[in-house]
C-alpha positions in Angstrom: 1.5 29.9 17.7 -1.9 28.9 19.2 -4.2 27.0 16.7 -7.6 28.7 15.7 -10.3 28.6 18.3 -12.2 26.1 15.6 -9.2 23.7 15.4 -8.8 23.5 19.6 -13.2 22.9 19.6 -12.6 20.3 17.0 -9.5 18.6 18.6 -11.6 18.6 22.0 -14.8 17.2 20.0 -12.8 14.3 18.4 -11.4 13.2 21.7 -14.5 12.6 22.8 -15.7 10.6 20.2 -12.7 8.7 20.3 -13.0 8.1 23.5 -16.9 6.5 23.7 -18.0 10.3 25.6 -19.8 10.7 21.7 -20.9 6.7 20.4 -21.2 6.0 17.3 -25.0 6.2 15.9 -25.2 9.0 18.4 -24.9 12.9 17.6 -23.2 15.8 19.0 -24.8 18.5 20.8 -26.9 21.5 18.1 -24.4 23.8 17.0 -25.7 26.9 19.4 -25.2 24.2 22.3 -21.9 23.7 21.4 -20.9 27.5 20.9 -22.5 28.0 24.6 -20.3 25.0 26.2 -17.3 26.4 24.4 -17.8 30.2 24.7 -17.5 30.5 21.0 -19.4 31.8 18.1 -21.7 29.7 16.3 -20.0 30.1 13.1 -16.8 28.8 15.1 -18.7 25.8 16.2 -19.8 25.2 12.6 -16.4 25.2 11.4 -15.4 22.6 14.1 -18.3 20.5 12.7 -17.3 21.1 9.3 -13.6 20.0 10.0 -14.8 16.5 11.9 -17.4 16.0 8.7 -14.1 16.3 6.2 -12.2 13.7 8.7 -15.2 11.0 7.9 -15.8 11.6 11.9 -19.3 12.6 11.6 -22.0 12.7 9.1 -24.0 16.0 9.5 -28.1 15.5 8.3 -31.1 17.7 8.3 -33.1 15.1 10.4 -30.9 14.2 13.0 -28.4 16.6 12.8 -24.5 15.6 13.6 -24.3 11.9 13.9 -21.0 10.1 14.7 -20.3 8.0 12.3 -19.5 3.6 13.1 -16.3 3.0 11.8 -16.2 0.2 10.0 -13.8 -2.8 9.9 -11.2 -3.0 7.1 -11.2 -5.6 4.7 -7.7 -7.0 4.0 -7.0 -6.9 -0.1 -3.5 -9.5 -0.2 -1.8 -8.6 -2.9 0.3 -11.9 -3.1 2.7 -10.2 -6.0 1.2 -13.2 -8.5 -1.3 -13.0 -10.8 -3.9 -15.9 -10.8 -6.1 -17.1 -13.2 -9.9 -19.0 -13.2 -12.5 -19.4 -15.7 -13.2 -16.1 -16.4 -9.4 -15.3 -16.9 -6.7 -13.7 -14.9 -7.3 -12.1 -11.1 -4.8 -10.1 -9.0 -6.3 -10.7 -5.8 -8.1 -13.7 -4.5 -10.1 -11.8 -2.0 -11.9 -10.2 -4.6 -12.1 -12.8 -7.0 -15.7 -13.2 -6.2 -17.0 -10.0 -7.3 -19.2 -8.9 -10.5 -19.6 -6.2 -12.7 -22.9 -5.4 -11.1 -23.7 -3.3 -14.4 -22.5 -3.6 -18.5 -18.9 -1.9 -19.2 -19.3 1.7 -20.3 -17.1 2.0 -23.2 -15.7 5.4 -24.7 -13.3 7.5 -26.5 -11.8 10.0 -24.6 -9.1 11.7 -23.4 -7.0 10.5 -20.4 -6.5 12.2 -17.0 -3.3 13.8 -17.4 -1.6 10.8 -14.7 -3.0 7.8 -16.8 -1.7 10.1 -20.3 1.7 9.8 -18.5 2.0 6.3 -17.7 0.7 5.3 -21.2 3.8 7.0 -22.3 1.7 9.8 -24.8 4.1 12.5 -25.8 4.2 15.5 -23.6 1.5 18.0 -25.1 -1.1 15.3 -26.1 -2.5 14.3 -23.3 -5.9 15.2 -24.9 -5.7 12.6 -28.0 -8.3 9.8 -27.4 -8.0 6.5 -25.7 -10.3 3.7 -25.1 -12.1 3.9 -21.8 -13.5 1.0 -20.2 -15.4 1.5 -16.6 -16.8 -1.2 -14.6 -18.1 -1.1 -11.7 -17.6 -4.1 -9.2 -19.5 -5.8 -6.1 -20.7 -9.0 -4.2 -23.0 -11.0 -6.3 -25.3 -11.7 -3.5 -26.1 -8.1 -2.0 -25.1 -6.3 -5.1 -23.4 -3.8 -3.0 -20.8 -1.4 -4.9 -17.1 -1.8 -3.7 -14.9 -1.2 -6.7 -14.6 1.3 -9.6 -12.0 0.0 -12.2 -11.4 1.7 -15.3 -8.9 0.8 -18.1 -7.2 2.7 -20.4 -6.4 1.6 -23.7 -4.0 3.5 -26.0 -6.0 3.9 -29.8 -3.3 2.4 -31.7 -3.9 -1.0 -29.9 -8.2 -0.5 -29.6 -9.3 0.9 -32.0 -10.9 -1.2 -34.7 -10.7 -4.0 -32.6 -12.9 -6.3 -30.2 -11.4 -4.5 -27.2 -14.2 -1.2 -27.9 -17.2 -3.8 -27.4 -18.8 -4.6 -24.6 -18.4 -8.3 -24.6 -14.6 -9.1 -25.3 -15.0 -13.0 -25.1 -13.5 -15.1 -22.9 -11.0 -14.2 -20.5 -11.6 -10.4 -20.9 -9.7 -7.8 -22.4 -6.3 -9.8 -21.2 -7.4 -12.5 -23.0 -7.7 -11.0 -26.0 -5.0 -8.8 -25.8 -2.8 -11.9 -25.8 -4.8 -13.3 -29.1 -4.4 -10.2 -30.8 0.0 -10.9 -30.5 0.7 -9.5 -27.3 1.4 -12.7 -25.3 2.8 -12.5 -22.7 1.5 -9.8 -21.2 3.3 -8.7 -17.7 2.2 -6.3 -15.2 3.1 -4.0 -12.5 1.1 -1.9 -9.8 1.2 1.1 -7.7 -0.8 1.5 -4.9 -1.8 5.0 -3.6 -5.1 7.6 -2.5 -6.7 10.5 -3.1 -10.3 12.4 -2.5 -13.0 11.0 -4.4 -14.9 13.2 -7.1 -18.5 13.7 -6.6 -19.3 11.0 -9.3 -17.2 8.2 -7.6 -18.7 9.0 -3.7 -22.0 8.5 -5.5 -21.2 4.6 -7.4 -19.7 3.9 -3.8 -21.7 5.4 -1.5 -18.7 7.2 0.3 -19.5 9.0 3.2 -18.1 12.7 3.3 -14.6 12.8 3.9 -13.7 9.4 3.0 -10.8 8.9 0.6 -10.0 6.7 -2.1 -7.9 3.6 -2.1 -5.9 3.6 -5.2 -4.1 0.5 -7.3 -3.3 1.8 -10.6 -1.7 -1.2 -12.6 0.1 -1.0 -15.8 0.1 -3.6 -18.5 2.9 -4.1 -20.9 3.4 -6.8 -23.9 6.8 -8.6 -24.6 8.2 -5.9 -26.3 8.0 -3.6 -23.1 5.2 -1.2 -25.1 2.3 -0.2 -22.2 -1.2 -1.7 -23.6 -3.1 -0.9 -20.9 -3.3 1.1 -17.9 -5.9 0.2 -15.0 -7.0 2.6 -12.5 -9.4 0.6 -9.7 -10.4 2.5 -6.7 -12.4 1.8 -3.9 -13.4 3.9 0.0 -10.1 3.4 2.2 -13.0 3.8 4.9 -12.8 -0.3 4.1 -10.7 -1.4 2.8 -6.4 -1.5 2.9 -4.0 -3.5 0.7 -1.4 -6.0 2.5 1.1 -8.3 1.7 3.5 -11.0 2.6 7.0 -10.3 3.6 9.8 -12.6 2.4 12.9 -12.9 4.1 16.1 -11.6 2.3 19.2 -13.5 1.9 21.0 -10.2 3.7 18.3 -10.3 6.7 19.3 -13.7 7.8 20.4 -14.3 11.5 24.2 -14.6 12.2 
């Protein structure tokens, strides 16, 4: 079955952008050029458009109309499978250790998204009880640019009442602290995955349309297995990806 006369335009436009015919910084031809050259309707043009602005291809703008977007580099995050530690307490990835909260925590009570209620092991049915919710918002010190969202999630029974709901934990962060208030050693464990960004989270990011988001969610447990913490970061797969090194198993050896 032949694809719709939108998909084929859209296939044929990004092709040509792939291919240098369309730069990036340049734009695409109006959208009633475009339905001329391809002998379509304009609203089938349009809905080419659309589908290349949802790819993160092109940006579409009143001024200049569709612009083809530079693609930037990635930036490597290597997740060495350690956690490391400095002055301002532990760090799971040296690349970023740099980085600032370019803004204070915002710290509330409410209920978590129905993934994070899972992983902090609430009963099935009350996902809506309230947990801490801490969200920072990191970036380079020097050009305060945004390039990470990280929120945690706190269970009440271990927050509430406690020095973890203010703003200023101390020392070491809320790690730190967890480990004063008994819960030494802490250990941890991460998934990585993505998804679309909500409206809020393109706007702390700047995410062009159509970019997704690069997920780590990390959970934090104390010695008795119980889950203290879970960490959702996010930040634009436009550029950034996550890589790490590859150890050799005893099975993998040469003959």
């Amino acid at each position: 079955m032949s694809s719709p006369a939108y998909r084929q335009m859209a296939a044929e436009l990004r092709a040509a952008i792939e291919d240098g015919t369309y730069p990036a910084g340049g734009t695409l031809p109006k959208i009633i050029d475009l339905a001329q050259r391809y002998g379509v309707a304009k609203q089938t043009a349009r809905e080419a458009v659309t589908e290349l602005e949802a790819e993160g291809l092109v940006d579409v703008t009143r001024r200049r109309g569709t612009v083809v977007r530079a693609q930037p580099v990635r930036r490597r995050l290597t997740r060495g499978r350690q956690v490391l530690r400095d002055e301002r307490g532990y760090y799971f990835d040296a690349s970023a250790q740099p980085w600032i909260a370019l803004e204070p925590p915002t710290i509330t009570w409410a209920p978590a998204p129905r993934d994070i209620a899972a992983l902090l092991g609430l009963p099935e049915g009350e996902e809506q009880q309230d947990v801490l919710v801490r969200d920072r918002i990191m970036g380079e010190a020097t050009t305060r640019d945004p390039l990470q969202l990280a929120t945690s999630y706190l269970p009440a029974p271990v927050a509430r009442g406690t020095r973890l709901a203010e703003q200023n934990t101390g020392p070491g962060g809320i790690y730190d602290l967890l480990e004063q208030m008994g819960h030494a050693p802490l250990s941890w464990e991460e998934a990585v995955s993505a998804r679309m960004p909500t409206p809020t989270e393109s706007d702390r990011l700047h995410l062009p349309k159509g970019v997704p988001l690069l997920r780590i969610t990390r959970t934090t447990t104390g010695p008795d297995g119980a889950v203290l913490e879970i960490n959702d970061t996010r930040m634009s797969a436009d550029t950034f990806d996550v890589g790490y090194p590859l150890a050799r198993h005893p099975s993998a050896q040469r003959p």
